[in-house]
C-alpha positions as CSV (number, residue, x, y, z in Angstrom):
1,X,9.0,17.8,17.2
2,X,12.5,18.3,16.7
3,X,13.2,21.3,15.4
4,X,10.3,22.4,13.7
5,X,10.3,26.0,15.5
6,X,7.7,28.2,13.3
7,X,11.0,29.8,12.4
8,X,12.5,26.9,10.5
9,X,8.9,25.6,9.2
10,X,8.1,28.7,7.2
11,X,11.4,28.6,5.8
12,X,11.2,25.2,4.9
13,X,7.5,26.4,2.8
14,X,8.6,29.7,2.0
15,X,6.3,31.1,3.9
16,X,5.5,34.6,5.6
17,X,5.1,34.7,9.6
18,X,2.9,36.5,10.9
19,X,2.3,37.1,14.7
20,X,4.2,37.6,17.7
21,X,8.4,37.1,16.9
22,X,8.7,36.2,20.1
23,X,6.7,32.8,18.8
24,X,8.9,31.9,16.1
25,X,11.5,30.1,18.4
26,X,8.3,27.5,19.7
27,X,8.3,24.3,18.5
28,X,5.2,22.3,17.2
29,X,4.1,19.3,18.9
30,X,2.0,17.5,15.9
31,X,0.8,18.6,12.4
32,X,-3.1,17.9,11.3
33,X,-5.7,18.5,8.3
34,X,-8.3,17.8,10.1
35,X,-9.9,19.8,12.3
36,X,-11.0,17.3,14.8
37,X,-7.2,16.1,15.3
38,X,-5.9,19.0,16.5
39,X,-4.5,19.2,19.6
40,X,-2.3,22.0,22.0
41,X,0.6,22.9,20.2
42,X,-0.2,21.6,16.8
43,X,0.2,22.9,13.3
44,X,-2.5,22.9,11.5
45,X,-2.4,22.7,7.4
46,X,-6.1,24.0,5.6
47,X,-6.2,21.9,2.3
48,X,-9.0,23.0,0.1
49,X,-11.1,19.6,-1.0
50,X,-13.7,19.1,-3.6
51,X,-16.1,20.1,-1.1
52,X,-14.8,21.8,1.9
53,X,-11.9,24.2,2.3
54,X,-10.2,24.0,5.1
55,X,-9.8,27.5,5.8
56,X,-12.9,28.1,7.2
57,X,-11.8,26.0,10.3
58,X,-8.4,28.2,11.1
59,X,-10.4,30.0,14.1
60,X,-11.9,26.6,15.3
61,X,-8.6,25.1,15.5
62,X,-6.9,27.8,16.9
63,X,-9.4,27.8,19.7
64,X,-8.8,24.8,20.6
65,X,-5.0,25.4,20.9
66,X,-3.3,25.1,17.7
67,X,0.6,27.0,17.9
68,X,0.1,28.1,14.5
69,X,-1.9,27.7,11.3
70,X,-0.9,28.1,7.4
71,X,-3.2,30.0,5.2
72,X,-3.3,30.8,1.5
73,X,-4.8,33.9,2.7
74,X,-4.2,37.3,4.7
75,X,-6.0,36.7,7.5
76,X,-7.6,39.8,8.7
77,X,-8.0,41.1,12.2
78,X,-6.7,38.0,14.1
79,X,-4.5,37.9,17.5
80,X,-2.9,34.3,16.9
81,X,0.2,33.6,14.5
82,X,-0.1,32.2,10.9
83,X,2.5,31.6,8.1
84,X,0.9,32.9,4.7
85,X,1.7,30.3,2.1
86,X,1.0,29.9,-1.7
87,X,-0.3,26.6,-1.5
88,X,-1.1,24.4,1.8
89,X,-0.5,21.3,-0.4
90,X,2.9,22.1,-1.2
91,X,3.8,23.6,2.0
92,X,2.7,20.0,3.8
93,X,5.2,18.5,1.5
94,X,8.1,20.9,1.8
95,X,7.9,20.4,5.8
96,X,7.7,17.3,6.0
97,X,10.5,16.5,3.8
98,X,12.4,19.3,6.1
99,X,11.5,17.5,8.8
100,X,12.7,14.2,7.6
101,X,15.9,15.4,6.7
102,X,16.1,16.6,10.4
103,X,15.5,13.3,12.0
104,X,18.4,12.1,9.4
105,X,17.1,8.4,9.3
106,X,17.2,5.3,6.6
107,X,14.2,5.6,4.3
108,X,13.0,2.6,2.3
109,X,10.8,3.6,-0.4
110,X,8.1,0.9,-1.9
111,X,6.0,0.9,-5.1
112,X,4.6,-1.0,-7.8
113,X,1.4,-1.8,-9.5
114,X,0.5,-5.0,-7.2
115,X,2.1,-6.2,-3.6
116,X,3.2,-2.7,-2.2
117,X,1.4,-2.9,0.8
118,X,1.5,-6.5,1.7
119,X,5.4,-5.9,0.9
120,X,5.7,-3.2,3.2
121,X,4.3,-5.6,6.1
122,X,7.2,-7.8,5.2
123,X,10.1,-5.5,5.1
124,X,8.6,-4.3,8.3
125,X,8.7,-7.5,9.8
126,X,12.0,-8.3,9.2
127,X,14.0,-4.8,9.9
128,X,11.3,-4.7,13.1
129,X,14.3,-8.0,14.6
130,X,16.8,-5.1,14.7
131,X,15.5,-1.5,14.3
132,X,12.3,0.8,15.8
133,X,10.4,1.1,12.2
134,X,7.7,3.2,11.3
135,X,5.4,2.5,8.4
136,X,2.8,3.8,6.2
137,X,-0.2,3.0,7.6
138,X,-3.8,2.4,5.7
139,X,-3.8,4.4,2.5
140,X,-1.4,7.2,3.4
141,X,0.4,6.6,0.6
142,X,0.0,9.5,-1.5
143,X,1.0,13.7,-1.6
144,X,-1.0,13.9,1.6
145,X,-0.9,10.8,3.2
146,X,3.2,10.4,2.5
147,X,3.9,13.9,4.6
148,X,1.2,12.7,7.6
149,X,3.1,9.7,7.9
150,X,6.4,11.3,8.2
151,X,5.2,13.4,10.8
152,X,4.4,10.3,13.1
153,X,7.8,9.8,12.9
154,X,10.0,10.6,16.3
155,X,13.5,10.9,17.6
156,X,13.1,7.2,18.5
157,X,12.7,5.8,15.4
158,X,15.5,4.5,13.6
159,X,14.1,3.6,10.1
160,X,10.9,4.6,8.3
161,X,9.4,2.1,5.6
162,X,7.0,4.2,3.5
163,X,4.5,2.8,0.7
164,X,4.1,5.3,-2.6
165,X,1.1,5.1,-4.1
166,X,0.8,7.1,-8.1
167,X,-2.1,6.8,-10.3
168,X,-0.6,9.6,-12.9
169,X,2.2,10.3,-14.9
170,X,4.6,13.0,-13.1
171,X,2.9,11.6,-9.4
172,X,6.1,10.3,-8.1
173,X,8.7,12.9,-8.5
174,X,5.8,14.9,-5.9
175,X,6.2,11.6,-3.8
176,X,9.9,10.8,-4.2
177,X,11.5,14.4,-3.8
178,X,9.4,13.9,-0.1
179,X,10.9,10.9,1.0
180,X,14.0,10.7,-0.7
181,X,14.6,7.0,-0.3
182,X,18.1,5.3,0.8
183,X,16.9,2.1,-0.5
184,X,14.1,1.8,-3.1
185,X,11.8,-1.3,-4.2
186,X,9.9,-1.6,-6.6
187,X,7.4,-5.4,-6.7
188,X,6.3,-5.2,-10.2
189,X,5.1,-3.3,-13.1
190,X,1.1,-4.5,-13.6
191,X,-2.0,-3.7,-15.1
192,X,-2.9,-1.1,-12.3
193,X,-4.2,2.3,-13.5
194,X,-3.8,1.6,-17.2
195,X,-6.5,4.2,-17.7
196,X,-3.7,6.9,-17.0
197,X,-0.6,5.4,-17.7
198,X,-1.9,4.0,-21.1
199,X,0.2,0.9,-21.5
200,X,2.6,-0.8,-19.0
201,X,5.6,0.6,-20.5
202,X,4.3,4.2,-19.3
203,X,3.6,2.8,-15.7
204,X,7.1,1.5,-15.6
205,X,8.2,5.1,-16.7
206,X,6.2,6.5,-14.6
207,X,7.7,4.0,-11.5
208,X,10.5,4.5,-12.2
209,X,10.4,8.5,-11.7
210,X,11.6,7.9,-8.2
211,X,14.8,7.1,-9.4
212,X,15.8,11.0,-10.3
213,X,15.2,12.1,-6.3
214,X,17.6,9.3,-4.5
215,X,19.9,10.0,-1.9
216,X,23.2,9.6,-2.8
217,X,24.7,5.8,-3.1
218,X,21.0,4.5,-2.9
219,X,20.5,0.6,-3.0
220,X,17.7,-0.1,-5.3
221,X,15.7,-3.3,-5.1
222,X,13.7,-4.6,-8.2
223,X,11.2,-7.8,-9.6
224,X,13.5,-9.2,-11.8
225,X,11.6,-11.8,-13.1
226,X,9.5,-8.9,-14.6
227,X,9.9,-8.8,-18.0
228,X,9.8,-4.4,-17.3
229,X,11.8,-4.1,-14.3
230,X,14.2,-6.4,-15.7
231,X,15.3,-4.2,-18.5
232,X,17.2,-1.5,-15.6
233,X,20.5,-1.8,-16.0
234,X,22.0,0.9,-14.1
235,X,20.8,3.6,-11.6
236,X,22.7,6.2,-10.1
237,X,25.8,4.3,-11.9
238,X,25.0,0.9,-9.7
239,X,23.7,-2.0,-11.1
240,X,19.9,-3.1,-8.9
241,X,19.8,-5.7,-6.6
242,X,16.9,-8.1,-8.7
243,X,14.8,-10.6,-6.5
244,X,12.6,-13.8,-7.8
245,X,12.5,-17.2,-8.6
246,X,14.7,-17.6,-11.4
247,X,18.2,-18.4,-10.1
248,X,19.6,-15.4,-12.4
249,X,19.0,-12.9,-10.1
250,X,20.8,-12.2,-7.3
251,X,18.4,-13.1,-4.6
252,X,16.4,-16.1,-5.7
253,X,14.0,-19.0,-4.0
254,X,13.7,-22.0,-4.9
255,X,12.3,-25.5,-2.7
256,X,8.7,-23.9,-2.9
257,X,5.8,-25.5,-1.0
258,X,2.5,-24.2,-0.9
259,X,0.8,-24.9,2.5
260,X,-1.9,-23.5,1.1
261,X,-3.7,-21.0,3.7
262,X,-1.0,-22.1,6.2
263,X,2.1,-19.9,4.4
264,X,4.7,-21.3,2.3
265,X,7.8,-22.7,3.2
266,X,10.8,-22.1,0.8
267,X,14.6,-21.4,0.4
268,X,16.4,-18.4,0.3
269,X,19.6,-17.8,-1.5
270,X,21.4,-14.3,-0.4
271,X,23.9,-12.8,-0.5
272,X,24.7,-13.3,2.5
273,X,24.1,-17.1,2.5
274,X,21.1,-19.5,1.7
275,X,18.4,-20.0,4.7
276,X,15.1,-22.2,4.6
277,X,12.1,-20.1,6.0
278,X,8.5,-20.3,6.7
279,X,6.1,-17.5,5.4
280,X,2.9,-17.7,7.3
281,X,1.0,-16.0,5.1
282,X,-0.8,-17.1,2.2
283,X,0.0,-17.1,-1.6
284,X,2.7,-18.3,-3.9
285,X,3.3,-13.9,-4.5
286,X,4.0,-14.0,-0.8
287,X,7.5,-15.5,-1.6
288,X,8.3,-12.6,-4.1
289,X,7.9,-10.4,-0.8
290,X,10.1,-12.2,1.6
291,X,13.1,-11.7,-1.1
292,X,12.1,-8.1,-1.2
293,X,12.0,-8.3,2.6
294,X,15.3,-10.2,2.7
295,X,17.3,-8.1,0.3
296,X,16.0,-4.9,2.6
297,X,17.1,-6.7,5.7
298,X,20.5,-7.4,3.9
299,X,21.1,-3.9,2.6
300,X,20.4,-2.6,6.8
301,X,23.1,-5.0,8.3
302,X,20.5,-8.0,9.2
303,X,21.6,-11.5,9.6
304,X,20.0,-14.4,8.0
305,X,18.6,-15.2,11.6
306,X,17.0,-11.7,11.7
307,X,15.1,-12.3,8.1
308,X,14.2,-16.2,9.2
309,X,12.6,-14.2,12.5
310,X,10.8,-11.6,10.8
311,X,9.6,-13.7,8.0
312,X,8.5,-16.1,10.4
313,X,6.7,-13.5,12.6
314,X,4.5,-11.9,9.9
315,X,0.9,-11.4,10.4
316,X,-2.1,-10.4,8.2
317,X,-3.7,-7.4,8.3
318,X,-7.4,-6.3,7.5
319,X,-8.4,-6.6,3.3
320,X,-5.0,-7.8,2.6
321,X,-5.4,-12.1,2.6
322,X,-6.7,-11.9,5.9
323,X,-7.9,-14.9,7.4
324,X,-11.3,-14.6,9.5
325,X,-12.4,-17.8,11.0
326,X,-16.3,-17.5,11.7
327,X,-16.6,-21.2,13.2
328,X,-18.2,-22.0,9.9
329,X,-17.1,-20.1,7.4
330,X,-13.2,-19.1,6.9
331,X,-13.2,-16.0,4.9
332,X,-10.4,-14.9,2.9
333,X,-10.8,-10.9,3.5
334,X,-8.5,-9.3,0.6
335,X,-11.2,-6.5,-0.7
336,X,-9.4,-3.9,0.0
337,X,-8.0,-3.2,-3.7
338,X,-8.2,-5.4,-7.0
339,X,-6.5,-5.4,-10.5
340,X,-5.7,-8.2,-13.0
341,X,-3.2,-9.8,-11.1
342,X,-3.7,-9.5,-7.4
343,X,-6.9,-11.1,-8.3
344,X,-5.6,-14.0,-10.1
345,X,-3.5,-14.0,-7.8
346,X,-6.0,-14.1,-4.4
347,X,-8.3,-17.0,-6.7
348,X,-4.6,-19.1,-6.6
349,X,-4.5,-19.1,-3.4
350,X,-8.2,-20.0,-2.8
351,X,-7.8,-23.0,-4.8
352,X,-5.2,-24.1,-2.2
353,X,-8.2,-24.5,-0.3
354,X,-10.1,-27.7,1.8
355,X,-13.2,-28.1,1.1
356,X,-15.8,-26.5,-1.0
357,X,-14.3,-23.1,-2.5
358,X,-16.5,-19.7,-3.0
359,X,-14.8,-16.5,-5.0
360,X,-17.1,-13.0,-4.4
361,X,-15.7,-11.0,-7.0
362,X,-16.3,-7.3,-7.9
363,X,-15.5,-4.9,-10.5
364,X,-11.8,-3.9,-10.9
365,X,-11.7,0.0,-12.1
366,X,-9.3,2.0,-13.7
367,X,-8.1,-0.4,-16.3
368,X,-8.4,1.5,-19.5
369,X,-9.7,0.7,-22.5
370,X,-9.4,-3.1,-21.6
371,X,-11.3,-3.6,-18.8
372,X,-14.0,-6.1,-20.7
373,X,-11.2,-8.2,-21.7
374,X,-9.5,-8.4,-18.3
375,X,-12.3,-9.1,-16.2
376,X,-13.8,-11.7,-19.0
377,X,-9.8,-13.2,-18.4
378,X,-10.3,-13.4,-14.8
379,X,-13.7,-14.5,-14.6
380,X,-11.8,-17.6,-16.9
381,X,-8.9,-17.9,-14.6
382,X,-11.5,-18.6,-11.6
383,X,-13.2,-21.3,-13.5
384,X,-9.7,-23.2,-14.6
385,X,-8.2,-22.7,-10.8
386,X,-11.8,-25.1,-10.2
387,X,-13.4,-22.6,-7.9
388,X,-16.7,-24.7,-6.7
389,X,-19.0,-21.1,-7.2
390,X,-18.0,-17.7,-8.7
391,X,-20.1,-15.0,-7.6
392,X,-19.4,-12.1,-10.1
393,X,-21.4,-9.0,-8.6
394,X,-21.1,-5.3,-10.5
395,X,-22.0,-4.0,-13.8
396,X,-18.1,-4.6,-15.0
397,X,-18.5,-8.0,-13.3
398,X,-20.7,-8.9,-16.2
399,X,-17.9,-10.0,-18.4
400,X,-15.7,-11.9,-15.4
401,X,-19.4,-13.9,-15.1
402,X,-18.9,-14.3,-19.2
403,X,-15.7,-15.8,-19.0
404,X,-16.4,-17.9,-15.8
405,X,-19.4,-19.2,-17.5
406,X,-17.6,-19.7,-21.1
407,X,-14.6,-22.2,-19.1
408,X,-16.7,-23.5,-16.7
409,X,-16.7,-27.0,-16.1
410,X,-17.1,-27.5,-12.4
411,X,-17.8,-25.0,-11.6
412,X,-21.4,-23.1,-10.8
413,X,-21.2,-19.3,-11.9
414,X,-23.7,-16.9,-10.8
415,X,-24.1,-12.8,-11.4
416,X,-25.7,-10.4,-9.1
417,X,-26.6,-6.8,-10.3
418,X,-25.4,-5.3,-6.9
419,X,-23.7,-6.2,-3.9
420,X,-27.4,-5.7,-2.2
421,X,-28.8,-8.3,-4.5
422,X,-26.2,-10.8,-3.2
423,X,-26.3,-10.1,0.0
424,X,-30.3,-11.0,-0.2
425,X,-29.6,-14.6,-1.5
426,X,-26.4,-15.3,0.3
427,X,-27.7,-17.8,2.5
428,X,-28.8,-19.8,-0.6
429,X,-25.0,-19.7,-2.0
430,X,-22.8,-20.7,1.2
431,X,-23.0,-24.1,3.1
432,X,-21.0,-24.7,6.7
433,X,-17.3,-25.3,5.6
434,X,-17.0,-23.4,3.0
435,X,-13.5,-20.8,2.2
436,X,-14.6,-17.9,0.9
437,X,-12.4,-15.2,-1.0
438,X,-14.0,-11.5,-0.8
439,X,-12.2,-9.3,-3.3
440,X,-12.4,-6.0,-5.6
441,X,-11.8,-2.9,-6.1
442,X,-11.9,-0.6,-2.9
443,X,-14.8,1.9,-4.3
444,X,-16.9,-1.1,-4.7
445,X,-16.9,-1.4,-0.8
446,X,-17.1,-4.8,-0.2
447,X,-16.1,-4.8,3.5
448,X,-20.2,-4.6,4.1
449,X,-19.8,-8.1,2.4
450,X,-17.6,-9.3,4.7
451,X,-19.1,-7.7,7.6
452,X,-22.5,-9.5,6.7
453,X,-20.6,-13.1,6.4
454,X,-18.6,-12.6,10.0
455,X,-22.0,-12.5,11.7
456,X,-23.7,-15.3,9.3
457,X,-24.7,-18.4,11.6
458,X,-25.1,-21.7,9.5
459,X,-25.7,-24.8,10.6
């Protein structure tokens, strides 16, 4: 890894060495947390968890051919090098943000309450026409997973798109002071982790904290059709670029069609000109992300060719509106996260449907002291959209069944306890034919759900 000699990395943590000098000109050839990653000529980093501290494995990992190991501890008696630290944590941070200012290449940060990573996919897409990207990958979008991603990066990549995830006030200056972005987006500010943030006004504030760590003559890239985002007039003396459907904003779309599960076709007005493209994904929100995409791609020297291409060219990925065709059900696998709006959002696109039209929905947490009313709102939502059944499974899930069942007309509403009671009378719920949206919060786990209706056989 390009210069990271344990010279330069425990300056970059302020850390002690300790060992052989004649070591501190080698240079590391990965970092890990995990034990059973490490490989010859690694660094490893001990985080202490809720349940196992990672110092215990230093001589493990060292065995097996570690370089060098940090430690919030002296360590005793021992015949390999270590850097003495104050916190792991913070050291994994400080080094990677070294070693991103090493590589010296454009960063384009992403957050929000809704979209992030399905926006990430899109920006990727289009700068992948011109440049070797890396992107965040998974969930490694927080103060661990941020650094771990950085350190995939190598002296062949020529942009990295990275997703920031926050959940608490103060989170993003930890995040942003990392990455320090060139160009920033943010999709929206939502009803996402309300429990902490306390209104949407705090999330936006709290957003919007990446805006004190910005490299110098950063483009910034914001919703401006939301009614928060909207209200930045100015950062770092530069007015935003804004992105959405109102023709007041500088990038805008307009000519929408919905091909329901088949994408959306739609025009483009940029900067740059005005191109008609085709988003093969589905969902009306997916537009909103190609602007983001395009006004990326504009801001890193792209042509409207290049956006057209990487718009064209974008896929789905697993519990993001991914499309699995059993041969007689098609299941619409977006369980990977749920809030207010990414679930209206998801039961939109199911009613876009053919045929008969199932919603599996699941508790959405973190939502503060409203969370009755927002899941009795969505529960509503799904019976005015003209979903066929509603499955409403969790003990939050009770009031999304209340307002389903209060604006039904259509529609047939049922409640399971627990995802295990469901799964015991899914065959009595589904026919041959049907689409099928799977979606809710990630702790409620709802990939088994999926799992089970991949391997269902109806005739």
């Amino acid at each position: 890894m390009k210069q990271m000699s344990l010279q330069n990395i425990a300056a970059a943590c302020h850390g002690t060495f300790h060992g052989d000098a004649a070591l501190l000109s080698k240079e590391i050839t990965g970092v890990a947390i995990d034990s059973r990653k490490i490989e010859p000529g690694f660094l490893f980093v001990p985080i202490k968890g809720a349940h196992v501290d990672g110092h215990t494995f230093i001589p493990q990992v060292m065995g097996k051919g570690a370089l060098v190991t940090l430690s919030e501890q002296t360590l005793k008696n021992v015949s390999y090098p270590y850097i003495l630290v104050t916190s792991c944590e913070q050291a994994l941070k400080d080094i990677a943000a070294f070693y991103l200012d090493v590589l010296n290449i454009p960063v384009v940060g992403i957050t929000g309450s809704v979209g992030k990573t399905s926006t990430k996919e899109t920006i990727t897409s289009i700068l992948s026409q011109k440049y070797h990207v890396l992107k965040t990958e998974g969930n490694h979008n927080n103060e661990i997973g941020l650094p771990l991603t950085i350190f995939n990066l190598t002296e062949d990549h020529e942009v990295a798109v990275l997703e920031m995830g926050i959940d608490h006030p103060g989170d993003m200056h930890h995040l942003a002071a990392i990455d320090r972005p060139n160009i920033m987006v943010i999709t929206n500010i939502g009803l996402a982790h309300l429990e902490n943030f306390g209104t949407r006004e705090g999330t936006l504030k709290a957003k919007t904290e990446c805006f004190d760590h910005l490299k110098p003559n950063a483009t910034v890239i914001l919703n401006g059709d939301d009614d928060k985002l909207c209200t930045v007039s100015s950062v770092q003396g530069k007015s935003p670029v804004f992105f959405g459907l109102s023709d007041s904003n500088s990038a805008y779309a307009n000519e929408i069609e919905d091909k329901g599960l088949l994408g959306t076709d739609c025009t483009l007005h940029l900067s740059i000109g005005t191109v008609r493209v085709h988003i093969p994904v589905p969902g009306i929100h997916m537009v909103y992300n190609a602007l983001a995409g395009a006004c990326v791609g504009i801001a890193m020297g792209l042509s409207l060719d290049e956006i057209k291409a990487g718009l064209s060219s974008l896929k789905t990925i697993a519990g993001r509106l991914n499309l699995i065709d059993t041969g007689s059900l098609l299941i619409i696998d977006d369980c990977y996260n749920a809030n207010p709006v990414s679930m209206m959002a998801s039961i939109d696109t199911l009613a876009t449907a053919v045929g008969r039209k199932i919603a599996v929905l699941g508790d959405m947490f973190e939502l503060g002291t409203n969370e009755n009313e927002l899941h009795y709102n969505t529960g509503a939502h799904a019976s005015q959209k003209g979903i066929d059944v509603i499955c409403c499974i969790g003990s939050l899930s009770k009031h999304t069944y209340a307002g389903a069942k209060a604006f039904a007309k259509s529609s047939s509403v049922l409640y399971f306890e627990t995802k295990q009671e469901f799964l015991e009378k899914v065959s009595n719920v589904i026919v041959k034919g049907d689409t099928i949206l799977v979606k809710a919060s990630n702790g409620m786990k709802f990939t088994e759900i999926v799992d089970t209706l991949k391997e269902i056989e109806l005739r």
